[in-house]
N, C-alpha and C positions, 0 to 999 in steps of 0.2 A: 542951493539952500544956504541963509547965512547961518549958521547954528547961532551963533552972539544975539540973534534976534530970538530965538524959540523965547516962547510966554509962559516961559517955568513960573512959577511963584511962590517964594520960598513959606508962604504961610503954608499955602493951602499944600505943598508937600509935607510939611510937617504933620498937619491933622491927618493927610493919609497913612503917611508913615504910623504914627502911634498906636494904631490898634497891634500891627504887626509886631510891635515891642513886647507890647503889654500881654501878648498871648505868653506865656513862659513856654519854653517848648525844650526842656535840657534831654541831650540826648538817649539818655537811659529810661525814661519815660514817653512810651512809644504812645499811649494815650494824649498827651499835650502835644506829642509833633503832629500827631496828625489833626490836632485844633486847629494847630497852625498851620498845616496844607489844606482843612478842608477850608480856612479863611481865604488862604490867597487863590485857590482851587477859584473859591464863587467870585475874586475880585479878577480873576482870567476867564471866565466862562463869561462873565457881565461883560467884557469886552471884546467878546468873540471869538473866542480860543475855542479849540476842540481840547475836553479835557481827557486824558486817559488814565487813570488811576492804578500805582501800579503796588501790590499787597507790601507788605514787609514781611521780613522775613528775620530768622534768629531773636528774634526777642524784639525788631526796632522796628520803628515806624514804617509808615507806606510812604510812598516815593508818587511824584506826578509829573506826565507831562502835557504841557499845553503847547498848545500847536497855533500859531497865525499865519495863514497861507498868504495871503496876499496876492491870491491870485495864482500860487506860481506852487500846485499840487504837487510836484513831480519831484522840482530840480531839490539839490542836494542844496542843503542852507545853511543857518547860522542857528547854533547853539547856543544856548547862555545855562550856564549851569550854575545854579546857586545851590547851598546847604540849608534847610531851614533851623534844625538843632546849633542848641548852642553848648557852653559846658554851666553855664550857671543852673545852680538848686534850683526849684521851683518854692518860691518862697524870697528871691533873691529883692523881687519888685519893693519889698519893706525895706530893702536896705539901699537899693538903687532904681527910687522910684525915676518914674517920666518925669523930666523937667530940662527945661530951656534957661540957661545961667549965659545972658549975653552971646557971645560967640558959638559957644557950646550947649550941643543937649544932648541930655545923659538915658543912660536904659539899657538893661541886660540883653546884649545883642545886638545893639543899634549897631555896632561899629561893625561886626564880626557876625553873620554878616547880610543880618536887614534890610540894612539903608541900602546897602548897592543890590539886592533883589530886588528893592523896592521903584529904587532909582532906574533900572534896566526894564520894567515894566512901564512905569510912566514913559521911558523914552520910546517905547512903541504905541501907547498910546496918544501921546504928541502928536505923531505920525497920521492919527485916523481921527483925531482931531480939525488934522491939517488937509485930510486928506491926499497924501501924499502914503508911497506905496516904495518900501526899498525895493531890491532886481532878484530878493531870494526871498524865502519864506522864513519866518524869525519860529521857533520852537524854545520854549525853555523847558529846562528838568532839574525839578527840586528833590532834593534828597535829603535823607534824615539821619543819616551817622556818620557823616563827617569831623568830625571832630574825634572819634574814634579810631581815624585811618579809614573810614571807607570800608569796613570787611561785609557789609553787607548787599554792595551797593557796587561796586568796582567793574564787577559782570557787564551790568547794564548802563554805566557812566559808558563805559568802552564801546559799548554794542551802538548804545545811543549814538555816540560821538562820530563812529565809522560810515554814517550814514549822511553825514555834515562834509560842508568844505571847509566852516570855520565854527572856530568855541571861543565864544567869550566867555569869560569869568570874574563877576565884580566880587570878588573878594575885597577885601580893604585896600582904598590906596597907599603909596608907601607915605617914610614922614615928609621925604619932601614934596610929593604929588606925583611924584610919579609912579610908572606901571612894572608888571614884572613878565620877562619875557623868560626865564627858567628858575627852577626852583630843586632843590636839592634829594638829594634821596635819605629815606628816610626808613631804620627798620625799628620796630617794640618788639621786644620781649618780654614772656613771663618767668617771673622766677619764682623757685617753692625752694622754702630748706627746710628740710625732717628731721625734729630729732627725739628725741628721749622722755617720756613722759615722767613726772616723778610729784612728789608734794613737796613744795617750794617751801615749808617750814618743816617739816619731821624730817626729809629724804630728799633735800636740795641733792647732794653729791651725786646720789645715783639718777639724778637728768643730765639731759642733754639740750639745753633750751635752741630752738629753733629759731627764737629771735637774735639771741647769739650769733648765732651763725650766718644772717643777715646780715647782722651790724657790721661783723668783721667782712664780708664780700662787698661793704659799698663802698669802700675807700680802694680796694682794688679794682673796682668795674668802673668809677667815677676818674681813679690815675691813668687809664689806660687811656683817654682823652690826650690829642696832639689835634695841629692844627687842617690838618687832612679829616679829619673823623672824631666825633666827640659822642660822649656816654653819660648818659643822668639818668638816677634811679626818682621817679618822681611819683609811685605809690607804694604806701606801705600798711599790710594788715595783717597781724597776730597776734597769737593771746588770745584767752576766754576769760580765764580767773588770774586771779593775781596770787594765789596761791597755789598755780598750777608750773610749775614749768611749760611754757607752752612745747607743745609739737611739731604746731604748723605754722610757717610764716610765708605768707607770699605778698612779691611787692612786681612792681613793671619799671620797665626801661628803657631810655628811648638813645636812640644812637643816629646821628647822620653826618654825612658827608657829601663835597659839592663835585665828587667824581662816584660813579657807579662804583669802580673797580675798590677805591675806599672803602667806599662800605659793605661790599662783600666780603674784605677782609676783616673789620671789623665783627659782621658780623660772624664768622671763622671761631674771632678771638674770645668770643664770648658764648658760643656753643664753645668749646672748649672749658671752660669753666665750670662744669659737669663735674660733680666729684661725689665723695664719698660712701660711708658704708654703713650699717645699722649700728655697729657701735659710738661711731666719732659723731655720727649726723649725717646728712644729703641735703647736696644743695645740685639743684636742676634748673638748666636754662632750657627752655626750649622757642622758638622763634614763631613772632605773633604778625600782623600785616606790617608788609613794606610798602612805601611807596617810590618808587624807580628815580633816577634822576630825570629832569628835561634839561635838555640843553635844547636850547634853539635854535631853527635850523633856516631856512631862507625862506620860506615859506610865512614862516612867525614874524621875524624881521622887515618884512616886507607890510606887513598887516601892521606893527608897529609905527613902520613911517608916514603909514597911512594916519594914523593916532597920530604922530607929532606933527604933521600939517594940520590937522583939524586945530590943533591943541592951539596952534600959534593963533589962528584967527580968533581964538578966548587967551589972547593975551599969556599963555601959557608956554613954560620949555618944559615940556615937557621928557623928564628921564625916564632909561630904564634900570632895570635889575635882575641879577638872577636873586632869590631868595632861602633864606631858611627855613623859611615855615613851612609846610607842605599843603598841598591845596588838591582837590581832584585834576588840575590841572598838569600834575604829575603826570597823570596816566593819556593825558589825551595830546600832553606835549611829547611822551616816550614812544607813543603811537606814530608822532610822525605828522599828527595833524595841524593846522596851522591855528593856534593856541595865544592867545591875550591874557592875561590875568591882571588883577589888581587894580582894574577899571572903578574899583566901586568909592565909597564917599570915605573923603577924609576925615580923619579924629587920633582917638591915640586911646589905650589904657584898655586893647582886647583880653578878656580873660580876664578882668579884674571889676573892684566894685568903683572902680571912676571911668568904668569903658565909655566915651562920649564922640560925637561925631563932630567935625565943624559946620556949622549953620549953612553958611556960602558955598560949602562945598557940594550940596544937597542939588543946586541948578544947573551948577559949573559943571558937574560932573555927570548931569541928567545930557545936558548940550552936546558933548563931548560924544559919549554913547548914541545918542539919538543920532551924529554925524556918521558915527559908524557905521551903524544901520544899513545908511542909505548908500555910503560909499562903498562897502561890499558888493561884490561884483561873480 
């Protein structure tokens, strides 16, 4: 098959893509993710999937998987895991609406990570277009709290994954196009500090403000940062009145590192940080989902070069990386399985209100995958 011929067409990807944007789906709103799986649920059941719908649980959305056999019921196959949640508000479409600006088109999600779910379904569709059939059976599995770590979802990512010989994962591509073949580990913690209730104008002295004792722990959690293992406090909530000394203050924190044994230490140094007593205040760490390191193993590297020969006949050099962001591909690379990531469409600006994808990279990188497919073995 020459992939560089496949009859991508970057319009009519676009207009499929778009609805998948526009559905807002932030992961704390378990009623809009699952808009957005029962959308793409009916745009894989229209194309022959077996769908299986699987509940959510703890508060977050349902999860799905679609199944396309190809004939080939039995053998162990190929995974594609994608997230559907993203972290934008629902409401975000008013401030980053859908729009195509030259090169780039813009949308809460598009980049992170829509477009390469969207892109890894068309490249199986291609397929039955073409009528051409890869040598394993292709299943995807969407899931809704990633962007959270996975804590609800990890179970069945893993369970799923162990029943595969391979997992793709279009997360986003890197900035210069290329993939990522490990990714770092990755641990959140919650932190609470207690302190002193009082009235912040009559009886300021006799509190103990909780926010206080916040403020002074961030510049010690955030120093403990070196180049092995780094710490950032990146939420923060207390206070009720402004004439109260607060009580309660709790913020999260994320810590990682690109060796296991790092961040176990790290995360040591920061349960450690446990202190005090009902007169001074408390402040408590306690540890929320990790995600393990992947390092890649021959297995991965192998499926990779598989990727940069496709890559060269689309005119591509395709690189690798390990990475710092953490993806479910954490858990399916720690496993031992043989694991691709960051297959999906390029752009730039995840997590923010200019997240956009590149236009061209919507075929290029539909081509690429679609080659995967079928060279899996």
């Amino acid at each position: 098959m020459d992939i560089a011929q496949l009859p991508f067409d970057t319009d009519t990807m676009l207009a499929g893509l778009r609805p998948w944007v526009e559905i807002e789906s932030p992961t704390f709103d378990a009623a809009r993710v699952n808009a957005m799986l029962d959308h793409v649920s009916r745009e894989c059941a229209a194309s022959g999937a077996a769908i299986q719908r699987v509940a959510g649980r703890t508060g977050f959305g349902d999860c799905a998987r679609a199944r396309f056999s190809f004939g080939h019921e039995d053998k162990p196959g190929i995974l594609i895991m994608g997230h559907l949640d993203t972290v934008h508000p629902v409401g975000t479409l008013g401030v980053l609406p859908w729009r195509r600006e030259g090169e780039r088109c813009y949308g809460p999600g598009i980049f992170d990570m829509k477009g390469g779910n969207f892109i890894a379904l068309e490249a199986v569709r291609m397929l039955q277009r073409l009528g051409r059939a890869p040598a394993l059976p292709v299943t995807f599995l969407f899931t809704s709290d990633e962007e959270v770590g996975s804590p609800s979802t990890r179970e069945l990512i893993e369970a799923e994954a162990a029943r595969h010989k391979y997992v793709l994962v279009p997360e986003p591509g890197r900035a210069d196009g290329g993939v990522v073949t490990g990714r770092y580990a990755i641990a959140r913690f919650n932190l609470k500090a207690v302190g002193r209730p009082s009235h912040a104008g009559a009886r300021l002295k006799e509190g103990r403000s909780a926010i206080r004792i916040m403020a002074d722990m961030i510049p010690q959690i955030e120093g403990m940062t070196t180049d092995a293992c780094t710490f950032s406090v990146g939420v923060i909530r207390g206070g009720q009145w402004v004439n109260c000394v607060a009580s309660v203050c709790d913020a999260e924190a994320l810590s990682m590192a690109k060796r296991q044994a790092d961040l176990d230490g790290g995360v040591a140094r920061m349960l450690a940080l446990t202190k005090g007593d009902d007169e001074s205040g408390r402040f408590i760490v306690t540890r929320g989902v990790t995600r393990p390191v992947w390092e890649p193993n021959g297995k991965t590297m192998a499926m990779y070069e598989t990727a940069r020969r496709l890559a060269t006949t689309l005119g591509i050099d395709l690189k690798h990386e390990s990475s710092g962001g953490g993806s479910d591909a954490n858990f399916t690379g720690a496993l031992g399985i043989a694991s691709l990531d960051g297959l999906g469409v390029c752009g730039s600006g995840a997590h923010t209100l200019h997240e956009h994808i590149l236009v061209d990279s919507l075929p290029r990188r539909a081509r690429l995958f679609t080659g995967l497919l079928m060279e899996l073995s």
